[in-house]
PyMOL Python script that loads the backbone (N, CA, C, O; Angstrom):
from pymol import cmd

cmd.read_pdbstr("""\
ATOM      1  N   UNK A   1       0.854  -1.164   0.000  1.00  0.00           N
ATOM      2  CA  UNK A   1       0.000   0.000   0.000  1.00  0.00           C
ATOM      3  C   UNK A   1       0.901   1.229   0.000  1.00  0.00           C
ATOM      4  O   UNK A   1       1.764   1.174   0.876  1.00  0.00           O
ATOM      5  N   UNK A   2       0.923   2.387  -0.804  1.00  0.00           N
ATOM      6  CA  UNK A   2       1.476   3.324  -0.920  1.00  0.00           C
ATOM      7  C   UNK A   2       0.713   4.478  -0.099  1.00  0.00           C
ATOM      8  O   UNK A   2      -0.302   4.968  -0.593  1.00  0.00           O
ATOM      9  N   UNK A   3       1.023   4.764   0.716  1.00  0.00           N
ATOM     10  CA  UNK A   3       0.487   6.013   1.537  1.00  0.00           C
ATOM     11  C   UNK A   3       1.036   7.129   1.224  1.00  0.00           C
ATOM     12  O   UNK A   3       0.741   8.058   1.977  1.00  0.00           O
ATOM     13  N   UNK A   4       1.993   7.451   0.059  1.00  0.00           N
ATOM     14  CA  UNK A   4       2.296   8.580   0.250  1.00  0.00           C
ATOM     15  C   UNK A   4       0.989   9.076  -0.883  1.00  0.00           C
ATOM     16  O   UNK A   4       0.535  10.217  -0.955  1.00  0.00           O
ATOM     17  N   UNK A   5       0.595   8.004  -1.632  1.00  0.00           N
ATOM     18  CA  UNK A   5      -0.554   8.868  -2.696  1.00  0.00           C
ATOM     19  C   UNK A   5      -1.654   8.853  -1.841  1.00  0.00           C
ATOM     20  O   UNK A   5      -2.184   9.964  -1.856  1.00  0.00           O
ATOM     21  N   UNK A   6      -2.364   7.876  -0.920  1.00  0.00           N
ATOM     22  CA  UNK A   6      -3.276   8.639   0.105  1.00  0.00           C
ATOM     23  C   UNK A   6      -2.818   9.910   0.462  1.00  0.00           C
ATOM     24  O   UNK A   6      -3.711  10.722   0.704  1.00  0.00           O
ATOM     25  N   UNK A   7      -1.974  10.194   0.533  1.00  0.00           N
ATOM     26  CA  UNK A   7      -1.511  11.902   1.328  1.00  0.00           C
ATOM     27  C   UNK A   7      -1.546  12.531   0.422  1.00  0.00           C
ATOM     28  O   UNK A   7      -2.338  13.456   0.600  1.00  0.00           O
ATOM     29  N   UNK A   8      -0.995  12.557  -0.741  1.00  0.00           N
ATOM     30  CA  UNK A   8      -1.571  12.872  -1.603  1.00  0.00           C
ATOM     31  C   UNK A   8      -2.963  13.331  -2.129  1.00  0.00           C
ATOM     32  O   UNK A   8      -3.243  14.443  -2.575  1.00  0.00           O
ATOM     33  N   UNK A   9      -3.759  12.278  -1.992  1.00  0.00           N
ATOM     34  CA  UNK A   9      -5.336  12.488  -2.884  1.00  0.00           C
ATOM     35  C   UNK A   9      -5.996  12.976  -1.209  1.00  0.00           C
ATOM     36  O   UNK A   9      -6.899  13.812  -1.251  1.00  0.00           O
ATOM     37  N   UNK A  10      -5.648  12.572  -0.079  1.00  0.00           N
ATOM     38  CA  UNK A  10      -6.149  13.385   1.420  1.00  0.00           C
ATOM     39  C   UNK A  10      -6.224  14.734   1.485  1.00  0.00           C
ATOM     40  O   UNK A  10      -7.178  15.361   1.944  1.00  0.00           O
ATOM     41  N   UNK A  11      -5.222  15.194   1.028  1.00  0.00           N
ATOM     42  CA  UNK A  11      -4.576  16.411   1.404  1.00  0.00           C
ATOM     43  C   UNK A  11      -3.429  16.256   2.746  1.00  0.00           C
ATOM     44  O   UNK A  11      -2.391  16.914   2.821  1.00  0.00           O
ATOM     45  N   UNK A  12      -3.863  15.283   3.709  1.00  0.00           N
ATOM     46  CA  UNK A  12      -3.196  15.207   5.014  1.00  0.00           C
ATOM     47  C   UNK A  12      -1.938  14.046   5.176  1.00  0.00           C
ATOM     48  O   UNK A  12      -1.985  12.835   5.390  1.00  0.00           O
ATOM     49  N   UNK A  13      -0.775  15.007   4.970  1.00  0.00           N
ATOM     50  CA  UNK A  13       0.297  14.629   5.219  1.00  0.00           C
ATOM     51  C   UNK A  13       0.974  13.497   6.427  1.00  0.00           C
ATOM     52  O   UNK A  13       2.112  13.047   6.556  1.00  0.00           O
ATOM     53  N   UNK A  14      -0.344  13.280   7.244  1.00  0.00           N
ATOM     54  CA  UNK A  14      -0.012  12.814   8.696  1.00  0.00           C
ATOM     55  C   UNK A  14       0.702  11.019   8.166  1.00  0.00           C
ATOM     56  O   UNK A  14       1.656  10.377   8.604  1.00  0.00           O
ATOM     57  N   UNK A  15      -0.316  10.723   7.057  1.00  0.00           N
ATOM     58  CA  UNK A  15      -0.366   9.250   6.527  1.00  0.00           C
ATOM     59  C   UNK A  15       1.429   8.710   6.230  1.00  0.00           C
ATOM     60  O   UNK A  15       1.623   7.497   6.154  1.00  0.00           O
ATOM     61  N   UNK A  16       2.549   9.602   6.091  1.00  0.00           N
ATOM     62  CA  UNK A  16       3.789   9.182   5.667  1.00  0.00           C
ATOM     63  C   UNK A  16       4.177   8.808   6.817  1.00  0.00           C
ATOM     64  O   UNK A  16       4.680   7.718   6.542  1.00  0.00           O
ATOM     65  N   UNK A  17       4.345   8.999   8.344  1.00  0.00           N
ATOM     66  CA  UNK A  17       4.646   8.420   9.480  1.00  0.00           C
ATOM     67  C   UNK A  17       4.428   6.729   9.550  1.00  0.00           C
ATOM     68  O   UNK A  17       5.099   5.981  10.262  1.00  0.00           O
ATOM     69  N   UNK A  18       3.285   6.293   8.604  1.00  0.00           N
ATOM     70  CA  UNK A  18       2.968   5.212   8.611  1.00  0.00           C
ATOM     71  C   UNK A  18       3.441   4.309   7.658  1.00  0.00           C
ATOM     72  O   UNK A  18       3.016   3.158   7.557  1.00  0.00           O
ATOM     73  N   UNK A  19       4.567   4.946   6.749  1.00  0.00           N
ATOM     74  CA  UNK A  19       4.893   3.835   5.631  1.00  0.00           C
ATOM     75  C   UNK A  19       5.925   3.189   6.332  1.00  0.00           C
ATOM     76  O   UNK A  19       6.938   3.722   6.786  1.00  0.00           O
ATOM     77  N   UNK A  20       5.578   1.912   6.394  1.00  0.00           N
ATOM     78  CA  UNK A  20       6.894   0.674   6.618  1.00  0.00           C
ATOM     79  C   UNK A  20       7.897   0.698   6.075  1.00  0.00           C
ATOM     80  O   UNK A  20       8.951   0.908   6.676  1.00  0.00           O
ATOM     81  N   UNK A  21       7.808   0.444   4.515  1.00  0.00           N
ATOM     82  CA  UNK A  21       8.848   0.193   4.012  1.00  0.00           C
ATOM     83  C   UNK A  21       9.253   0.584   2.858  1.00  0.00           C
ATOM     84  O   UNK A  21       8.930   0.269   1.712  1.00  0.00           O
ATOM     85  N   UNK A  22      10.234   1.539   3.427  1.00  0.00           N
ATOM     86  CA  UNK A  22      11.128   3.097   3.153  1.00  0.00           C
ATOM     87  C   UNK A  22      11.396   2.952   1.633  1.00  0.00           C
ATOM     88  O   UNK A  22      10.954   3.713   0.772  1.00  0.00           O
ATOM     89  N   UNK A  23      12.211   1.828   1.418  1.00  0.00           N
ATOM     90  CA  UNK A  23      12.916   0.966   0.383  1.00  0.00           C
ATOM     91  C   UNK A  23      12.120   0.063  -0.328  1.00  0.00           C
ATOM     92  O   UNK A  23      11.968  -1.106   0.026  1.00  0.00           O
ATOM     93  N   UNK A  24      11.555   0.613  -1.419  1.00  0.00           N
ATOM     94  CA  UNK A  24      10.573  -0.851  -1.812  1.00  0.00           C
ATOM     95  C   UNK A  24      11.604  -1.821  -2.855  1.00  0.00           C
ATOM     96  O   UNK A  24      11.506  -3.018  -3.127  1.00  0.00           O
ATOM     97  N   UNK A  25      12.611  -0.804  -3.308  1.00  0.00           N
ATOM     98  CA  UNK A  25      13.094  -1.720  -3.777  1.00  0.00           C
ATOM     99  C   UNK A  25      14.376  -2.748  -3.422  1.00  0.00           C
ATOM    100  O   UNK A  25      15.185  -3.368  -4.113  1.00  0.00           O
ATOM    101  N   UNK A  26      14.145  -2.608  -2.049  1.00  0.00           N
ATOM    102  CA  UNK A  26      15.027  -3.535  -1.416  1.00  0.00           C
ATOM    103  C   UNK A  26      14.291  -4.627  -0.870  1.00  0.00           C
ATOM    104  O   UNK A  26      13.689  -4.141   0.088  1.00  0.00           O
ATOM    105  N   UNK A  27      14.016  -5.825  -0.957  1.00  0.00           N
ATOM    106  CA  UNK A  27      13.551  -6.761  -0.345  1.00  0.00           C
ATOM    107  C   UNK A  27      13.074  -7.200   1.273  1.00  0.00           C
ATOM    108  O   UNK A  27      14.122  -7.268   1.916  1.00  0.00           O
ATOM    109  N   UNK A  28      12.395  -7.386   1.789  1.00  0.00           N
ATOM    110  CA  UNK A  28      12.374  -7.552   3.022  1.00  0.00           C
ATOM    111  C   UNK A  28      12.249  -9.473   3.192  1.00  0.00           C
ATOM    112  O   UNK A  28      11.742 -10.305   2.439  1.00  0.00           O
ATOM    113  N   UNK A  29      12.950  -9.614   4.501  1.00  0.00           N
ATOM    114  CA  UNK A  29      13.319 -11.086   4.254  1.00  0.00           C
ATOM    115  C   UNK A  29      11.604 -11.934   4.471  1.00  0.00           C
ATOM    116  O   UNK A  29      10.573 -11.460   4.948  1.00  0.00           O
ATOM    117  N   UNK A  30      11.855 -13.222   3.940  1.00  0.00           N
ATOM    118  CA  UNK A  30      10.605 -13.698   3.653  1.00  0.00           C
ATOM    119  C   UNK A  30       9.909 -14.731   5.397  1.00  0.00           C
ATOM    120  O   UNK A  30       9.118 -15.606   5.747  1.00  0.00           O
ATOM    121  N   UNK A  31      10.982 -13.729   5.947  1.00  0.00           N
ATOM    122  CA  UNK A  31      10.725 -14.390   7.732  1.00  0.00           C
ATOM    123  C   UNK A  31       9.763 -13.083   8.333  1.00  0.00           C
ATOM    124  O   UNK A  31       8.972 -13.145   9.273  1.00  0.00           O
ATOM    125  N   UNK A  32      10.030 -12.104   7.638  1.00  0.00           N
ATOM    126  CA  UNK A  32       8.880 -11.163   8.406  1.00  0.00           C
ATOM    127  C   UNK A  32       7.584 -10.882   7.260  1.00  0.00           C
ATOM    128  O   UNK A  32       6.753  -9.998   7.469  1.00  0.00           O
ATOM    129  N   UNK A  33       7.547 -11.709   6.104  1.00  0.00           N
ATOM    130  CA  UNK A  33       6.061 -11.692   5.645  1.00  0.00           C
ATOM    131  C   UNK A  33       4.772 -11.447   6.749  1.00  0.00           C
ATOM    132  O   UNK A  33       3.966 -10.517   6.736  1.00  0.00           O
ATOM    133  N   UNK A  34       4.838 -12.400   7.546  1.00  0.00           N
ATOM    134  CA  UNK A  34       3.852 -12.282   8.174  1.00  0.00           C
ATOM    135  C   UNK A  34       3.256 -11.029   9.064  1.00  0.00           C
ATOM    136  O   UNK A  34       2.134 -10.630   9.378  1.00  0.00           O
ATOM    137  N   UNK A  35       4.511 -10.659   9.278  1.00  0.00           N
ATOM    138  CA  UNK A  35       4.129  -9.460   9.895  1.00  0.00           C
ATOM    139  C   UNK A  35       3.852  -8.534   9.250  1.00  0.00           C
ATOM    140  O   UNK A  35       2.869  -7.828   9.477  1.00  0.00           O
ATOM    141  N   UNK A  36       4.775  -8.332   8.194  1.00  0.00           N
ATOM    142  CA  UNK A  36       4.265  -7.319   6.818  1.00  0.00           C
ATOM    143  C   UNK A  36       2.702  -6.995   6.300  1.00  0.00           C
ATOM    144  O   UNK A  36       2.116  -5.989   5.900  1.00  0.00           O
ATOM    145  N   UNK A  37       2.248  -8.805   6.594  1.00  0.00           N
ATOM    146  CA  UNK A  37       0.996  -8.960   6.210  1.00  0.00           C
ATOM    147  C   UNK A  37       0.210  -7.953   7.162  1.00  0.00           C
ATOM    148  O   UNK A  37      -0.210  -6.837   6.857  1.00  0.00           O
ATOM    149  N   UNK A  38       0.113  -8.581   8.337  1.00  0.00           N
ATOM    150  CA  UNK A  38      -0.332  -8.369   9.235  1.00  0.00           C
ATOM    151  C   UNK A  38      -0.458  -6.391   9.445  1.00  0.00           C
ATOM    152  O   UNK A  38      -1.523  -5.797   9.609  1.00  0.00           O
ATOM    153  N   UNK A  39       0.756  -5.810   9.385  1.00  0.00           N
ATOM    154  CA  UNK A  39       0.899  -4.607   9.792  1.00  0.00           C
ATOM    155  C   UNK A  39      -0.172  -3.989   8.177  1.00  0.00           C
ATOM    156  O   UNK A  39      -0.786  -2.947   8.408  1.00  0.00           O
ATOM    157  N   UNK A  40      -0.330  -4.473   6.969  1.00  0.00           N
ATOM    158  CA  UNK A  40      -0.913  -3.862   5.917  1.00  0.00           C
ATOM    159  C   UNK A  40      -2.492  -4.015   6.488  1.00  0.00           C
ATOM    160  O   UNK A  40      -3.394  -3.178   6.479  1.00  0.00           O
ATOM    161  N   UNK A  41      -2.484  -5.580   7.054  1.00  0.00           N
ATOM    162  CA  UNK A  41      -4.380  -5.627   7.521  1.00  0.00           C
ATOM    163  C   UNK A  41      -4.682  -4.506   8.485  1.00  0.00           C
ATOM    164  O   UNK A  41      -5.854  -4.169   8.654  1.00  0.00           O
ATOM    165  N   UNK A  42      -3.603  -3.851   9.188  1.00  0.00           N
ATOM    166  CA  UNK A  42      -4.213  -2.780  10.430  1.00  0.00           C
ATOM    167  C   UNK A  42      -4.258  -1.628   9.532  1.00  0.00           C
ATOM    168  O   UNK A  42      -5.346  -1.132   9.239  1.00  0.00           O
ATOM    169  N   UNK A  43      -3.104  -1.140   9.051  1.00  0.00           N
ATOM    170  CA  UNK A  43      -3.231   0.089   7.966  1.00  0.00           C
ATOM    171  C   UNK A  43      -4.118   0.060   7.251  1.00  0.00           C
ATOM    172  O   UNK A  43      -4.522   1.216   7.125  1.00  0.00           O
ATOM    173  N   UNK A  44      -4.993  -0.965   6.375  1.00  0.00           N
ATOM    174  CA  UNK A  44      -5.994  -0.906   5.772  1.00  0.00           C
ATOM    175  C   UNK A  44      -7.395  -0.567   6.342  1.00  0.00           C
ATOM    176  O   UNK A  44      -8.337   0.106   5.925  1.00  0.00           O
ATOM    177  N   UNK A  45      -7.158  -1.309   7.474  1.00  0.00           N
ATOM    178  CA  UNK A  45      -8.420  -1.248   8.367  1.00  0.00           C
ATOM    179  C   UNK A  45      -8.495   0.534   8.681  1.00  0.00           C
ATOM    180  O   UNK A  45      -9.470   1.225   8.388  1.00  0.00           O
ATOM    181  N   UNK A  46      -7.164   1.075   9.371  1.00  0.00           N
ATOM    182  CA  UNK A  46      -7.339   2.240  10.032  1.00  0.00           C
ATOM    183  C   UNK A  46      -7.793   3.340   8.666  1.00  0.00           C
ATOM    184  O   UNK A  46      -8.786   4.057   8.783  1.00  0.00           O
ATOM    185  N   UNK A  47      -6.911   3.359   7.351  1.00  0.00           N
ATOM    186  CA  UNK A  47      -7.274   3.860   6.653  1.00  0.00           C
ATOM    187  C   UNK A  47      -8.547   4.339   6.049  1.00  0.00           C
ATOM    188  O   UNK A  47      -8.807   5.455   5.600  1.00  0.00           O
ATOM    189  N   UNK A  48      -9.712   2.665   6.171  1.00  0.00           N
ATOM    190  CA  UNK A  48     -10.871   2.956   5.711  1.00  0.00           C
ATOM    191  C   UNK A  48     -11.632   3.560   7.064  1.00  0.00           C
ATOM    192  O   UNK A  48     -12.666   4.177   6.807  1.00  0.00           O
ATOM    193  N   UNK A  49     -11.350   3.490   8.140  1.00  0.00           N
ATOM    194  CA  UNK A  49     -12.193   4.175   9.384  1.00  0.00           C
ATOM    195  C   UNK A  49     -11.948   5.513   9.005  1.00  0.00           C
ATOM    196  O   UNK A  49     -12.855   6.345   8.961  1.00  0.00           O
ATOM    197  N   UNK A  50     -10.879   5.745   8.753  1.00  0.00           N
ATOM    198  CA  UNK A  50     -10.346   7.164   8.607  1.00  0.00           C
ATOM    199  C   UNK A  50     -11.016   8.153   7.453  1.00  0.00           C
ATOM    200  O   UNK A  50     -11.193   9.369   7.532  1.00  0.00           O
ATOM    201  N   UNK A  51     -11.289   7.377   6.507  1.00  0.00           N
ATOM    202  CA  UNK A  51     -12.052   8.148   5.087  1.00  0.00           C
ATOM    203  C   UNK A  51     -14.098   7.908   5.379  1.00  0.00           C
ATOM    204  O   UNK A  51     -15.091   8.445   4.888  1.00  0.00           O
ATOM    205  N   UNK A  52     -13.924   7.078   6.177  1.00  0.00           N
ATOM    206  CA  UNK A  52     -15.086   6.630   7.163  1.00  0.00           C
ATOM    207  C   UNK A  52     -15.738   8.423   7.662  1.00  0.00           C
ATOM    208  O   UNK A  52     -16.503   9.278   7.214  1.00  0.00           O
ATOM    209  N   UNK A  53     -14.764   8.188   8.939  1.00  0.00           N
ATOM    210  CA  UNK A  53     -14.636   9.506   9.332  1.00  0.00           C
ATOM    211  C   UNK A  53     -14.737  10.357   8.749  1.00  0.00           C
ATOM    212  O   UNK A  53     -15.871  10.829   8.661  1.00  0.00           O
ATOM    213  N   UNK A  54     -13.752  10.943   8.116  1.00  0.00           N
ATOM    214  CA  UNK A  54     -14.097  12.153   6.536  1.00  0.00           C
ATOM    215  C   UNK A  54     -15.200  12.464   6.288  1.00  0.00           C
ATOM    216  O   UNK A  54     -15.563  13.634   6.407  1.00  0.00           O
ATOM    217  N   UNK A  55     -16.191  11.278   5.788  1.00  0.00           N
ATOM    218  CA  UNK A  55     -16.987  11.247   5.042  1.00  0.00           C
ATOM    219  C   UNK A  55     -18.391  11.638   6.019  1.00  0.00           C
ATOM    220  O   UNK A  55     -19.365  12.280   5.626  1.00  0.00           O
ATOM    221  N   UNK A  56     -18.218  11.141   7.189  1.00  0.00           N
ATOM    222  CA  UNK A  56     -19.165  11.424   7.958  1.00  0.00           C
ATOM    223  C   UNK A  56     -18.895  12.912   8.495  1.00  0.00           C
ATOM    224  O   UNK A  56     -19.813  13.181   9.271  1.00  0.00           O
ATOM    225  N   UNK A  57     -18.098  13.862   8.400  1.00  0.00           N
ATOM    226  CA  UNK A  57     -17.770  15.100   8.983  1.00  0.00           C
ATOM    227  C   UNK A  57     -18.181  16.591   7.839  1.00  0.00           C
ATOM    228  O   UNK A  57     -18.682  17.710   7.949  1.00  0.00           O
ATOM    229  N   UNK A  58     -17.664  15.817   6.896  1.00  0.00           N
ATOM    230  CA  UNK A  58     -18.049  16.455   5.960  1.00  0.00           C
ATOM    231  C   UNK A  58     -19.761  16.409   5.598  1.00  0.00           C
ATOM    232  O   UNK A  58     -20.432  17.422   5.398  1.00  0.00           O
ATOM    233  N   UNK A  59     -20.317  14.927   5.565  1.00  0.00           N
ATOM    234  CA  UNK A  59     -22.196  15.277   5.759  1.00  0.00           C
ATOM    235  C   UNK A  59     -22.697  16.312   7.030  1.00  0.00           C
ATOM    236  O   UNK A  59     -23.695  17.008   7.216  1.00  0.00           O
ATOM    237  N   UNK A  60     -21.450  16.025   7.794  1.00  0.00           N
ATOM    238  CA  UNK A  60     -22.307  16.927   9.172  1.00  0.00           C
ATOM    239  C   UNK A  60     -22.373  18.234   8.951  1.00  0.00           C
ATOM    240  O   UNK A  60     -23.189  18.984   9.488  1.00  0.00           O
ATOM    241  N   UNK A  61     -21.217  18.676   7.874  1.00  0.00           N
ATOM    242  CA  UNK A  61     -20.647  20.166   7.879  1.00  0.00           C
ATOM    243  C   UNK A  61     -21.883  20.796   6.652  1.00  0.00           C
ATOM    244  O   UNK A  61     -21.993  21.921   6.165  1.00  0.00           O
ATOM    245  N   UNK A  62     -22.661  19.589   6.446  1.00  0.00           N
ATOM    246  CA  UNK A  62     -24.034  20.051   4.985  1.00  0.00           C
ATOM    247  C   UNK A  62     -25.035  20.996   5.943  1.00  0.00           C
ATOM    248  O   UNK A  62     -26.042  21.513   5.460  1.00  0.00           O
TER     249      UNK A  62
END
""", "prot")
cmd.dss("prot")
cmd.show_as("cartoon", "prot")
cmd.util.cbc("prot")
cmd.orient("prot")
């Protein structure tokens, strides 16, 4: 997942604190997949609460 184009298409810069991995084109060893996995299922999750949010702030602001 690329967060710097969420920050991008957000406007809110906060999302780059959260990129893992700095280097995409360096490999990460195939002993921390899982966690890799794992850390993308929370970022995904928080991400969509987050545009969640947005979306509900902005109807309130109608």
């Amino acid at each position: 997942m690329d967060l710097a184009y969420v920050s991008d298409i957000t406007g809110n810069s906060d999302w780059n604190h959260v990129i893992v991995n700095r280097h995409p084109l360096a490999p990460n060893s195939p002993l921390n997949a899982a966690r890799d996995l794992f850390l993308q299922g929370i970022i995904a999750e928080y991400l969509y609460r987050y545009l969640e949010v947005q979306k509900e702030m902005r109807n309130v602001s109608k």
